[in-house]
PDB file with SEQRES, HELIX, SHEET and CRYST1 records, atoms N, CA, C and O in Angstrom:
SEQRES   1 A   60  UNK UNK UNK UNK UNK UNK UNK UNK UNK UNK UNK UNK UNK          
SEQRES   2 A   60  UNK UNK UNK UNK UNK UNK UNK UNK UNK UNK UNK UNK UNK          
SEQRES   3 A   60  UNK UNK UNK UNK UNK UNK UNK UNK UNK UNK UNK UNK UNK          
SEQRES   4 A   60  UNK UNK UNK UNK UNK UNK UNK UNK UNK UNK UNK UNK UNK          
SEQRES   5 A   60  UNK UNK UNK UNK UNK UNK UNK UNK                              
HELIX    1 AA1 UNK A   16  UNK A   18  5                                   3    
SHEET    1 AA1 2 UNK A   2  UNK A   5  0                                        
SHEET    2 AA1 2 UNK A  49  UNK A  52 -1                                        
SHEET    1 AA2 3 UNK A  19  UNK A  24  0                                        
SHEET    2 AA2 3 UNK A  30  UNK A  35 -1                                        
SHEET    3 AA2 3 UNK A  42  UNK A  46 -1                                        
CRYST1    1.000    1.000    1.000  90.00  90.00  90.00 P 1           1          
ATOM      1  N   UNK A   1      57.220 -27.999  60.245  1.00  0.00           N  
ATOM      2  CA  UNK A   1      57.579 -26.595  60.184  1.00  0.00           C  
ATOM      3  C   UNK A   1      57.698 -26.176  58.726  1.00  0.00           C  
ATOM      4  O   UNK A   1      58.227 -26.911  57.891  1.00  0.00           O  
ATOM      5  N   UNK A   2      57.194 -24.976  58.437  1.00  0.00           N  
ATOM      6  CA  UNK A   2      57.779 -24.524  56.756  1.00  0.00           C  
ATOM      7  C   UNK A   2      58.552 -22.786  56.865  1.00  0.00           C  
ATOM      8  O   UNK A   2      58.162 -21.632  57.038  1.00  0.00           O  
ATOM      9  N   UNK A   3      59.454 -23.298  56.707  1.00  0.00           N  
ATOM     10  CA  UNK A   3      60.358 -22.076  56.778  1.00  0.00           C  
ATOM     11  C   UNK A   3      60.238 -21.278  55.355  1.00  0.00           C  
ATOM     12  O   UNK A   3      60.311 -21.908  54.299  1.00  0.00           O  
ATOM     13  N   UNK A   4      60.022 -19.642  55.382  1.00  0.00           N  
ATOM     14  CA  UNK A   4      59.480 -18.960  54.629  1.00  0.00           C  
ATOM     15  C   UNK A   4      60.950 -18.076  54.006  1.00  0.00           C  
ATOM     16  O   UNK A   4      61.922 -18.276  54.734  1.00  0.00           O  
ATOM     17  N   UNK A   5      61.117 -17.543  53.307  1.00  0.00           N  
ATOM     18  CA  UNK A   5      62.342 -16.776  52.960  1.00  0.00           C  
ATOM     19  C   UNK A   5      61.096 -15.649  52.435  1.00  0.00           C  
ATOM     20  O   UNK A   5      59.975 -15.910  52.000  1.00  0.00           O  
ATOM     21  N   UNK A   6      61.710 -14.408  52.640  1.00  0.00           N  
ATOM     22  CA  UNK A   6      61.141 -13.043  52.313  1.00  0.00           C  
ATOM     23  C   UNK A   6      61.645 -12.708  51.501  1.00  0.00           C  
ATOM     24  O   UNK A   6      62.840 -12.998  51.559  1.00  0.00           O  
ATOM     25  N   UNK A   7      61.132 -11.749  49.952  1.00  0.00           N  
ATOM     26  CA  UNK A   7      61.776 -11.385  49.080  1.00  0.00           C  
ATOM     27  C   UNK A   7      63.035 -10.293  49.624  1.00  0.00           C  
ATOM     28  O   UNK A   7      63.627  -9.672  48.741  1.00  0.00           O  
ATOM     29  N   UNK A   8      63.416 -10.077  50.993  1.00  0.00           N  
ATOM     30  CA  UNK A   8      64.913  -9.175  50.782  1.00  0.00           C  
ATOM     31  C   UNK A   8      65.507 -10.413  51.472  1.00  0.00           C  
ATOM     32  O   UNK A   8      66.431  -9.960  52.148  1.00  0.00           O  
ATOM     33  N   UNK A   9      65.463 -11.470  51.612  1.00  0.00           N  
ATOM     34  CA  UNK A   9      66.056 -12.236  51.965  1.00  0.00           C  
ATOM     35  C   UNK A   9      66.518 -12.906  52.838  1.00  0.00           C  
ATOM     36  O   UNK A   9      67.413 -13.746  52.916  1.00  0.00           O  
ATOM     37  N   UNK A  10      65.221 -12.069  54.067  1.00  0.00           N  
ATOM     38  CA  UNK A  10      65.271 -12.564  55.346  1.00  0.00           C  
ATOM     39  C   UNK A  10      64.797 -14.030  55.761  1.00  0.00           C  
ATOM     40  O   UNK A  10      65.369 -14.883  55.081  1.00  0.00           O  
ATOM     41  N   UNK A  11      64.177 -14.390  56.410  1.00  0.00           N  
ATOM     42  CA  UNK A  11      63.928 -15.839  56.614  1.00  0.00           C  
ATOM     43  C   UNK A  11      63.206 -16.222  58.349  1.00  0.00           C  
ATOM     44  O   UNK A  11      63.758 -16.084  59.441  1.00  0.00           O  
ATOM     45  N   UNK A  12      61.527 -16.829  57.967  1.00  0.00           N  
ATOM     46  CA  UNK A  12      61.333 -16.987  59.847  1.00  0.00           C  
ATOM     47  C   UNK A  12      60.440 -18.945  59.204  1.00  0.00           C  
ATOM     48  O   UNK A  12      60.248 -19.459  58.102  1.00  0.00           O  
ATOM     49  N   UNK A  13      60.219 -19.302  60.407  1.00  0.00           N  
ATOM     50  CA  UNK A  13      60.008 -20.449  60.589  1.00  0.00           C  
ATOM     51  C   UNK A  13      58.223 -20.479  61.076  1.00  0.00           C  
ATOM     52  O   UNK A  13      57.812 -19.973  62.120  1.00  0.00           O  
ATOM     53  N   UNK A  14      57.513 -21.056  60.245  1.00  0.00           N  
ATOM     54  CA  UNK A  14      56.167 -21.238  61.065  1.00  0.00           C  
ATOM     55  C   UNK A  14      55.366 -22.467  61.147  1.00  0.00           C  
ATOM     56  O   UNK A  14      55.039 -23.248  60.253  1.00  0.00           O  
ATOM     57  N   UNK A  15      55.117 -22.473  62.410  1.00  0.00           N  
ATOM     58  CA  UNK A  15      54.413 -24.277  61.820  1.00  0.00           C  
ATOM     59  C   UNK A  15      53.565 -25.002  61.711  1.00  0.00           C  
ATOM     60  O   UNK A  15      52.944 -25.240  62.747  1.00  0.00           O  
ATOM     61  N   UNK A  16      53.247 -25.505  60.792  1.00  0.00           N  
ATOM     62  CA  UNK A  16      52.314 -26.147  59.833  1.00  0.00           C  
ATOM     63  C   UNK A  16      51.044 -25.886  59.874  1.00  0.00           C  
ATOM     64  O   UNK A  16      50.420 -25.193  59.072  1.00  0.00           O  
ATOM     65  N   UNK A  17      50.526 -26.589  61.071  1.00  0.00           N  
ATOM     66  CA  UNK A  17      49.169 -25.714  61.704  1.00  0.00           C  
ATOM     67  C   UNK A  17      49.016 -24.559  61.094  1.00  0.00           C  
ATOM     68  O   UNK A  17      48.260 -24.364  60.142  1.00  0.00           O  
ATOM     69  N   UNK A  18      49.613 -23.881  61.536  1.00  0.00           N  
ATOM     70  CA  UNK A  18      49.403 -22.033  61.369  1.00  0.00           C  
ATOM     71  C   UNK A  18      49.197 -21.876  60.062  1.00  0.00           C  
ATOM     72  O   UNK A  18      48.286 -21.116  59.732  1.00  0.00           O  
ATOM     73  N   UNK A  19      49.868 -22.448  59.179  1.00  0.00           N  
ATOM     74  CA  UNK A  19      49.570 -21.915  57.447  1.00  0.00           C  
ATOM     75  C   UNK A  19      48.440 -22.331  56.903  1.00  0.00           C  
ATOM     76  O   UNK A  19      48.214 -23.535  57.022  1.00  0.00           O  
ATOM     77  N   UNK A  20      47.492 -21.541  56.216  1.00  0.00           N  
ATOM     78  CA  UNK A  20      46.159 -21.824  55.624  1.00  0.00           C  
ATOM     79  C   UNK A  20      46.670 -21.988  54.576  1.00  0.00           C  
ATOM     80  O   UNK A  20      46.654 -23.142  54.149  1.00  0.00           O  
ATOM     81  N   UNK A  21      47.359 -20.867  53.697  1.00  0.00           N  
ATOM     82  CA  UNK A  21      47.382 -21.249  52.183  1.00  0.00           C  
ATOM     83  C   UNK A  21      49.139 -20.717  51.680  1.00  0.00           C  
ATOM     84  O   UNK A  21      49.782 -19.988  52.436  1.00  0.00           O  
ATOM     85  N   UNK A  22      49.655 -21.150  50.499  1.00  0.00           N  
ATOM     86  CA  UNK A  22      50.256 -20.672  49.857  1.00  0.00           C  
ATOM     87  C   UNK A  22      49.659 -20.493  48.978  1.00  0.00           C  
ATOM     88  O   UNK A  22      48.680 -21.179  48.685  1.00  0.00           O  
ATOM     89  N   UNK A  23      50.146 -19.371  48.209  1.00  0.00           N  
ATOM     90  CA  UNK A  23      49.104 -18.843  46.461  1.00  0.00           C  
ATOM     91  C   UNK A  23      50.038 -17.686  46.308  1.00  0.00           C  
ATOM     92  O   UNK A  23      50.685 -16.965  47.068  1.00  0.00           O  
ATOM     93  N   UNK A  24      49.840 -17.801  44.963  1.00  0.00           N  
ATOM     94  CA  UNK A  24      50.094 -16.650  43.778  1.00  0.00           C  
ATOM     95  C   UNK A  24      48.430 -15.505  43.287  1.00  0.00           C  
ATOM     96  O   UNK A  24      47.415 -15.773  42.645  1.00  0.00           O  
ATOM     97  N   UNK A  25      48.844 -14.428  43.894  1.00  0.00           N  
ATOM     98  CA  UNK A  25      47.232 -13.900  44.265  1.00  0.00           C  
ATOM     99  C   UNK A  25      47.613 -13.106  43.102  1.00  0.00           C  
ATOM    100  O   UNK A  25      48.762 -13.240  42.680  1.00  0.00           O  
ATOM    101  N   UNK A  26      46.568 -12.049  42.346  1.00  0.00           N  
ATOM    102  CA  UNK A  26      46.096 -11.612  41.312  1.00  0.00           C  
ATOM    103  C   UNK A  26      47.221 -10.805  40.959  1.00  0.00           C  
ATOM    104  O   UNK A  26      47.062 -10.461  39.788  1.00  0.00           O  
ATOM    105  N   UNK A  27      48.223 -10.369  41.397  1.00  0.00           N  
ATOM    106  CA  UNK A  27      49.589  -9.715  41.190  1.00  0.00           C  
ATOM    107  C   UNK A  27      50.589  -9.872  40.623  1.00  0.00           C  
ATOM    108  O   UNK A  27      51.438  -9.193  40.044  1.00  0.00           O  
ATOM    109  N   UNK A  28      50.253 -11.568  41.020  1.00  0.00           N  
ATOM    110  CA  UNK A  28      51.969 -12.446  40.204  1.00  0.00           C  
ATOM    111  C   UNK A  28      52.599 -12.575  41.506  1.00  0.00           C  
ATOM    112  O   UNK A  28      53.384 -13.486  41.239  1.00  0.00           O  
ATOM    113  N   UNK A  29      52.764 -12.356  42.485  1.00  0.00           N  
ATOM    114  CA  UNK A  29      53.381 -12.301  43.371  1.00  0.00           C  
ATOM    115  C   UNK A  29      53.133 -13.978  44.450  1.00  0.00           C  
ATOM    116  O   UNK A  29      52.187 -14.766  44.469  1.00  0.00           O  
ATOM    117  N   UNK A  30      53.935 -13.973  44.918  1.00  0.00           N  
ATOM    118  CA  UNK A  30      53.557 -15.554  45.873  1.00  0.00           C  
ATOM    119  C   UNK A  30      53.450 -14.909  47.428  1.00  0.00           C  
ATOM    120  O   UNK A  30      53.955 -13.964  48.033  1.00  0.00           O  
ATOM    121  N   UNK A  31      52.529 -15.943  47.697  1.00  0.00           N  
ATOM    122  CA  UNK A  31      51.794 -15.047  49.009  1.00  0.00           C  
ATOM    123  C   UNK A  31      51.538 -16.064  50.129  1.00  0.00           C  
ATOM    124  O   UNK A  31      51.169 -17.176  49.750  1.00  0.00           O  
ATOM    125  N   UNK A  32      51.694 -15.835  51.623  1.00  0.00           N  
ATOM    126  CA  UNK A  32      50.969 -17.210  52.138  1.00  0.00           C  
ATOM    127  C   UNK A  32      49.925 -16.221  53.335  1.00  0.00           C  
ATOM    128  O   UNK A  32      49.800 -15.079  53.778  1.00  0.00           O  
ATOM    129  N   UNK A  33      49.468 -17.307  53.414  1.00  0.00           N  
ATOM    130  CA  UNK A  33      48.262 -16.793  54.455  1.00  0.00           C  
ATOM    131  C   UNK A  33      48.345 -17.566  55.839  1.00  0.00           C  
ATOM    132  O   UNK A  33      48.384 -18.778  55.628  1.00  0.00           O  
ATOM    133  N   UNK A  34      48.379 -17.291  57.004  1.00  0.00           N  
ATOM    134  CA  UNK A  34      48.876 -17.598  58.122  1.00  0.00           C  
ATOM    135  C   UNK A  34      47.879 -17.034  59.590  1.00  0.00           C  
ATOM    136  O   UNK A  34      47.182 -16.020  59.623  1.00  0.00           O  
ATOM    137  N   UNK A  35      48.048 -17.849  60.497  1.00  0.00           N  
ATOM    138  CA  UNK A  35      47.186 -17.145  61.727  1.00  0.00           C  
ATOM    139  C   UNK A  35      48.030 -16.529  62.307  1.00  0.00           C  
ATOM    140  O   UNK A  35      49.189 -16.927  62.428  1.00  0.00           O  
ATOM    141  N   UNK A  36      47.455 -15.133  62.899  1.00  0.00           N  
ATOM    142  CA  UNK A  36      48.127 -14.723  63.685  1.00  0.00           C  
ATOM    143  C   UNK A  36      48.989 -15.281  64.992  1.00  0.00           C  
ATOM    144  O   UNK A  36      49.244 -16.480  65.100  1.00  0.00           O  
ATOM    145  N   UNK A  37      49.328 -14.497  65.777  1.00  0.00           N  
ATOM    146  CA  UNK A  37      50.153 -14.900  66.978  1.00  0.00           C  
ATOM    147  C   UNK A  37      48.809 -14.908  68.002  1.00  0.00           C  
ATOM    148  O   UNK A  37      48.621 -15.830  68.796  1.00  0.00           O  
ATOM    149  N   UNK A  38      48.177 -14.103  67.912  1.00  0.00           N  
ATOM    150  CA  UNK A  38      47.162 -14.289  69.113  1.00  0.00           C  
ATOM    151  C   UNK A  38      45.791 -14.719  69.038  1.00  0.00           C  
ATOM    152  O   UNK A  38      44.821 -14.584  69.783  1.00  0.00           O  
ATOM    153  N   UNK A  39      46.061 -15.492  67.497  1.00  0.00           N  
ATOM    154  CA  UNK A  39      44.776 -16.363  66.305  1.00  0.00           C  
ATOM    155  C   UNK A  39      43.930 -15.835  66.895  1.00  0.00           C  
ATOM    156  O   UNK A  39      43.330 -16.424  67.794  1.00  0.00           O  
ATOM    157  N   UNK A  40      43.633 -14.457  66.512  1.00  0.00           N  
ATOM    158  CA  UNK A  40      42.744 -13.549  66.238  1.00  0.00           C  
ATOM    159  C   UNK A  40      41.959 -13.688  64.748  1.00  0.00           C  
ATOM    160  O   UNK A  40      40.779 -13.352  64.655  1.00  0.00           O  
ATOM    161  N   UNK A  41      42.749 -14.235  63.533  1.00  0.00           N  
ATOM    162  CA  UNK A  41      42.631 -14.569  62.990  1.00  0.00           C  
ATOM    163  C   UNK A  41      43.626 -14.808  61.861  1.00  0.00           C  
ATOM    164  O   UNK A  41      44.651 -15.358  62.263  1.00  0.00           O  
ATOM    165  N   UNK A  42      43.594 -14.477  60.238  1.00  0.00           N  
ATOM    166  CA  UNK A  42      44.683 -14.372  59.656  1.00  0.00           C  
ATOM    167  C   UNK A  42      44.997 -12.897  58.885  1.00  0.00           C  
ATOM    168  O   UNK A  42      44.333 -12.035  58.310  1.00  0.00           O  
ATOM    169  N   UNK A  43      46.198 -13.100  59.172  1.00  0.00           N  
ATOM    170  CA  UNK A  43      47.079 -12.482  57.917  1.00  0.00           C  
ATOM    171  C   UNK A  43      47.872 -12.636  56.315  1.00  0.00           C  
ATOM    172  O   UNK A  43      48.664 -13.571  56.437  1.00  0.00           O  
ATOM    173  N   UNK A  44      47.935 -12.180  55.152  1.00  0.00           N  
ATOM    174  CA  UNK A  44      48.882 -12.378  54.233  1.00  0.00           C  
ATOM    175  C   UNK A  44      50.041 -11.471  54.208  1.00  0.00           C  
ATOM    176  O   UNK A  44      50.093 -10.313  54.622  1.00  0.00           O  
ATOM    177  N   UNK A  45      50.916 -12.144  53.685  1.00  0.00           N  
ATOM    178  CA  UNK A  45      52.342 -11.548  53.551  1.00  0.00           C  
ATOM    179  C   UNK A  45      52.774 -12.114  52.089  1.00  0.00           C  
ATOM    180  O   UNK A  45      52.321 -13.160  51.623  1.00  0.00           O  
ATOM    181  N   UNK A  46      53.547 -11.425  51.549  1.00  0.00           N  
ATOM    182  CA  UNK A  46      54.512 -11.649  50.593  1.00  0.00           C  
ATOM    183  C   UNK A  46      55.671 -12.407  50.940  1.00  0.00           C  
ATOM    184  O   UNK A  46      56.370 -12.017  51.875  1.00  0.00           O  
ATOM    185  N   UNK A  47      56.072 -13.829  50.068  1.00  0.00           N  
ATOM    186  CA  UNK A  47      56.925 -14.096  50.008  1.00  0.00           C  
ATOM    187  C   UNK A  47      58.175 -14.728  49.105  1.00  0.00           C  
ATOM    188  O   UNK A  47      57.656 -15.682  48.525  1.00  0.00           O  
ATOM    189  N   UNK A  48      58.953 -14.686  48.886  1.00  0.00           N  
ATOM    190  CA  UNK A  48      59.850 -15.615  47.699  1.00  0.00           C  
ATOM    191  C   UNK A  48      60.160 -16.765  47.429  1.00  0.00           C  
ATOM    192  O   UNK A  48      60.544 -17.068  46.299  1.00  0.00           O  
ATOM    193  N   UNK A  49      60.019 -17.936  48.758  1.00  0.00           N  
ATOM    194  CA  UNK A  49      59.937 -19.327  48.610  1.00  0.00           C  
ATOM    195  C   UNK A  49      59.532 -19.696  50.046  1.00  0.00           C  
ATOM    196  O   UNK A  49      59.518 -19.056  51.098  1.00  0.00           O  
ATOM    197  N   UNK A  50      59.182 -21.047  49.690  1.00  0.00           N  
ATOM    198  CA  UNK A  50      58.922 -21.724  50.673  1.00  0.00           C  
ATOM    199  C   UNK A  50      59.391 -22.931  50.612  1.00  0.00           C  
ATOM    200  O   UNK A  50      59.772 -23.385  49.533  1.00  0.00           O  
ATOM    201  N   UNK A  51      59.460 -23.916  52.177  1.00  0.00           N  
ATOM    202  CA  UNK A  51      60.041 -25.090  52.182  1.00  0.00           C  
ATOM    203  C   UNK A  51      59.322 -26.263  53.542  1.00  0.00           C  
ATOM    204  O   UNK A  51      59.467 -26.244  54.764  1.00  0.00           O  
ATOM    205  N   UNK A  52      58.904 -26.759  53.055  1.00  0.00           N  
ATOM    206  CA  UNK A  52      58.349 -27.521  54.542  1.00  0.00           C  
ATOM    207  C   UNK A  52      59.803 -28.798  55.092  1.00  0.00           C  
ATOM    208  O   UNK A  52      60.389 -29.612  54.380  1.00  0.00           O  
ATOM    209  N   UNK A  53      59.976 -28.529  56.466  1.00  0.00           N  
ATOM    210  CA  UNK A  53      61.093 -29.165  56.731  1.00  0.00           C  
ATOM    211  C   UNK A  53      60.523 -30.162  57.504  1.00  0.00           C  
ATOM    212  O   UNK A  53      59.466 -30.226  58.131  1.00  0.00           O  
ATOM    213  N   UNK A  54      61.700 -31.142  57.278  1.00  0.00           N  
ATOM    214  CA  UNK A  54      60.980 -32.838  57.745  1.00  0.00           C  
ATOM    215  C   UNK A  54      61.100 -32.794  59.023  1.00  0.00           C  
ATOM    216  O   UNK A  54      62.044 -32.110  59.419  1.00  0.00           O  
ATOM    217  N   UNK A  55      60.268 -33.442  60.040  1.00  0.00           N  
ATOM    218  CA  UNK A  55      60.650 -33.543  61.825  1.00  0.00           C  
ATOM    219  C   UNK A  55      61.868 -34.471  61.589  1.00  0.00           C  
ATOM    220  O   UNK A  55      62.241 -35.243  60.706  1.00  0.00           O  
ATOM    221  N   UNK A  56      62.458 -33.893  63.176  1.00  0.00           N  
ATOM    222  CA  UNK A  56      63.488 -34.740  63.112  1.00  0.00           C  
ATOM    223  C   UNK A  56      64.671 -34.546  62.793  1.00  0.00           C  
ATOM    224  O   UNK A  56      65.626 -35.211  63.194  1.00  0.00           O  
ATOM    225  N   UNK A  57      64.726 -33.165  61.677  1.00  0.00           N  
ATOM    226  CA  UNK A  57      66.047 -33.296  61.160  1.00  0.00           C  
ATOM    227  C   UNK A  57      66.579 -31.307  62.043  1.00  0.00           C  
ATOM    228  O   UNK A  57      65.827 -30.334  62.089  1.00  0.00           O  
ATOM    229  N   UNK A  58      67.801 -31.372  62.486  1.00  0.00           N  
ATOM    230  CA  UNK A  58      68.231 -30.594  62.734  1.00  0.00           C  
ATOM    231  C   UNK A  58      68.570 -29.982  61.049  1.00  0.00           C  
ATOM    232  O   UNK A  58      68.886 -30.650  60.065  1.00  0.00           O  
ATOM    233  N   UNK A  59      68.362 -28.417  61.166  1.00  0.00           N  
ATOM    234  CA  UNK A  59      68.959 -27.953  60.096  1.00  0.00           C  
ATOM    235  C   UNK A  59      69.795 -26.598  60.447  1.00  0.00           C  
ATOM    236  O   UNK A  59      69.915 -25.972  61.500  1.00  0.00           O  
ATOM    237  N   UNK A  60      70.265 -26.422  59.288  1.00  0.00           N  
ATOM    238  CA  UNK A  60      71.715 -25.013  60.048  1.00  0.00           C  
ATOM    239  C   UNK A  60      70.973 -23.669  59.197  1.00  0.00           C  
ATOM    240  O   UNK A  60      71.449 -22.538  59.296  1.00  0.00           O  
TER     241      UNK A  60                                                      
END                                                                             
């Protein structure tokens, strides 16, 4: 799973599969690229960090 934090500080969970890329695109900005929900294909979004979390571990 890599759980994403949004620059206002929200936070969703997506997993692994689903993410094509993280990048810093021509803006300065950090960005990931992801399949949709009905992998139609992909989308980018803006985001402020990222974290890939280990299986296995409950986190709070």
């Amino acid at each position: 799973m890599i759980k994403y934090t949004y620059p206002d500080g929200t936070h969703c969970y997506r997993a692994l599969h689903t993410v094509q890329a993280v990048y810093t695109n021509e803006e300065g900005k950090l960005v990931s690229r992801a399949l949709k929900a009905d992998q139609s294909g992909f989308y980018t979004f803006e985001i402020k960090s990222f974290e890939v979390l280990e299986a296995g571990v409950t986190y709070n």
